[in-house]
N, C-alpha and C positions, 0 to 999 in steps of 0.2 A: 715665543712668538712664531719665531721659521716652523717649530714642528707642527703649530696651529695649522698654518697654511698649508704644508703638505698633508695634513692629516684631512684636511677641507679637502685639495684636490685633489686626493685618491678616496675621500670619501664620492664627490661629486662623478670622478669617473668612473666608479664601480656601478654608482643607479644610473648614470646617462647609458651607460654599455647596455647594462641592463634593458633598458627601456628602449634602447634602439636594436635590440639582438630579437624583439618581439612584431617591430615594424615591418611591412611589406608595402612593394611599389607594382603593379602589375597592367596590363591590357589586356579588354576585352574584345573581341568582333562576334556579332549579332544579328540579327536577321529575322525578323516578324511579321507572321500573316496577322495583319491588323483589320479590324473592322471599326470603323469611323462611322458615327453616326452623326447627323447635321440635322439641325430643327429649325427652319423658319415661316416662324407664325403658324400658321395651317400647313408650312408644307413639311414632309420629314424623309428624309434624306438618307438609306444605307448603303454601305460599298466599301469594299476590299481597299484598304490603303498599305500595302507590304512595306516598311521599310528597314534601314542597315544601320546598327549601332556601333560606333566605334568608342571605348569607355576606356578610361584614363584612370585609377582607382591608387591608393594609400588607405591602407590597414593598420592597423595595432591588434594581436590577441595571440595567443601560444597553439599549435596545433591539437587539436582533439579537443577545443574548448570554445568559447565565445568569444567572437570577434566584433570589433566594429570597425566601418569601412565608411569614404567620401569618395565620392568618384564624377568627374566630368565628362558628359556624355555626347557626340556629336550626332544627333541621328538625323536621318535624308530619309524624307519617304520618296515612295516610286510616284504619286498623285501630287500634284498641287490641293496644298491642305486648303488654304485661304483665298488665294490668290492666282496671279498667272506668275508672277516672279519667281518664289520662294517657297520651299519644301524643306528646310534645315533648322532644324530645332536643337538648342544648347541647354544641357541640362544637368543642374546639381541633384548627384542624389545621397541620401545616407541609409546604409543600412547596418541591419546584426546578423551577424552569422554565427550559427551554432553546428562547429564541427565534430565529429563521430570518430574515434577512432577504431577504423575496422584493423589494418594493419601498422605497422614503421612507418609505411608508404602511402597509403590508400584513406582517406578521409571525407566518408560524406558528408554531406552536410544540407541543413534547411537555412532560409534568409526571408529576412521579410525586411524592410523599408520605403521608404517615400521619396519625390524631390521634387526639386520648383524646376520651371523654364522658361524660356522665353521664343519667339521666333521672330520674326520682320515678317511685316506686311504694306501692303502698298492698296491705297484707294479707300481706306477707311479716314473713321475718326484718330484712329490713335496708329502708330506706326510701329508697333512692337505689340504683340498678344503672350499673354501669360497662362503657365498651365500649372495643376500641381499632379501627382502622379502618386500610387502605391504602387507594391511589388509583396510579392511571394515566390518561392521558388526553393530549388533542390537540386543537389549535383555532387560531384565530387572533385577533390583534390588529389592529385597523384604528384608525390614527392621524387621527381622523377630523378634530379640527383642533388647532391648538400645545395641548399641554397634556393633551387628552381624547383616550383612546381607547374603544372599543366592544371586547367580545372574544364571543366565544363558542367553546363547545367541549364537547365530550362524554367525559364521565368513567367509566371504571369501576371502582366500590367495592365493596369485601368488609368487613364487618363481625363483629366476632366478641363476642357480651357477656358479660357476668359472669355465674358459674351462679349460679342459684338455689336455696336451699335451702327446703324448704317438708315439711309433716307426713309426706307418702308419697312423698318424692323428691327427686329434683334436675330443674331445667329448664336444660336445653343450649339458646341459642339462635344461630344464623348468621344473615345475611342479605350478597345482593348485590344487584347492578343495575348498570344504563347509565343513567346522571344525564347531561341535555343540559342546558347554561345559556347566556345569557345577563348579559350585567355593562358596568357603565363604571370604568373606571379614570380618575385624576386625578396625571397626573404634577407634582413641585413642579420 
């Protein structure tokens, strides 16, 4: 019976190791010339909304191979999207990453994903607006030493938000850009 049990948790801690020796925890910082488009009724509305992405992210996937990743996002744009208040939008997103091994060290890679958000608004019907977003992008991984890597890479995002309903209308809004970042990863 005792040797069951040891044999159970050194069975259980050779796959927990395992599966935690592939886990990464990392941050990004971001930055995006965005263009916002805004539609109401007959009128329509374009213009530069740049804003700064700070990303929170947790990986699973082995170097030089396919990854997937969750990551919470804080972004500020420079404009007031909605509102006169509020410019800070919170955002899940998931994506796959498929890495390249050029060198030991050196790993490009392509990604694509999607995610949801949300922002606070003030003066409407509703007091929170929802978006959902895709992604594309490419960059690399530099295993800079055991453990840490550096990445950077440039993304391109299409966003799409929730219409708004207000006294003489509806608000359609879109926005996209090329997001360049920078980040460090921490692999366990």
């Amino acid at each position: 019976m005792m040797s069951r049990i040891l044999a159970g948790l050194l069975v259980s801690g050779i796959i927990s190791s395992a599966v935690i020796a592939d886990v990464y925890v990392g941050i990004d910082y971001g930055f995006a010339s965005n263009e916002t488009e805004i539609e109401d009724g007959s009128n329509s509305f374009k213009g530069d909304n740049n804003y700064n992405d700070l990303k929170l992210k947790v990986g699973y996937g082995k170097d030089g191979d396919f990854k997937g990743q969750m990551s919470l996002s804080f972004i500020s744009f420079d404009e007031k999207v909605f509102d006169d208040e509020n410019s800070d939008l919170m955002e899940l997103g998931f994506d796959v990453i498929k890495e390249f091994e050029a060198t030991k060290q050196f790993y490009p890679f392509l990604k694509a994903g999607f995610g949801f958000g949300y922002m606070d608004v003030e003066g409407y019907e509703d007091d929170s607006i929802y978006e959902v977003s895709f992604n594309v992008g490419a960059g690399i991984s530099y295993k800079a030493i055991e453990n840490f890597y550096i990445v950077g890479g440039i993304d391109y995002i299409g966003r799409k938000w929730q219409d708004i309903d207000y006294g003489r209308g509806t608000i359609s809004t879109t926005d996209s850009g090329f997001k360049p970042y920078i980040g460090l990863n921490y692999k366990f």
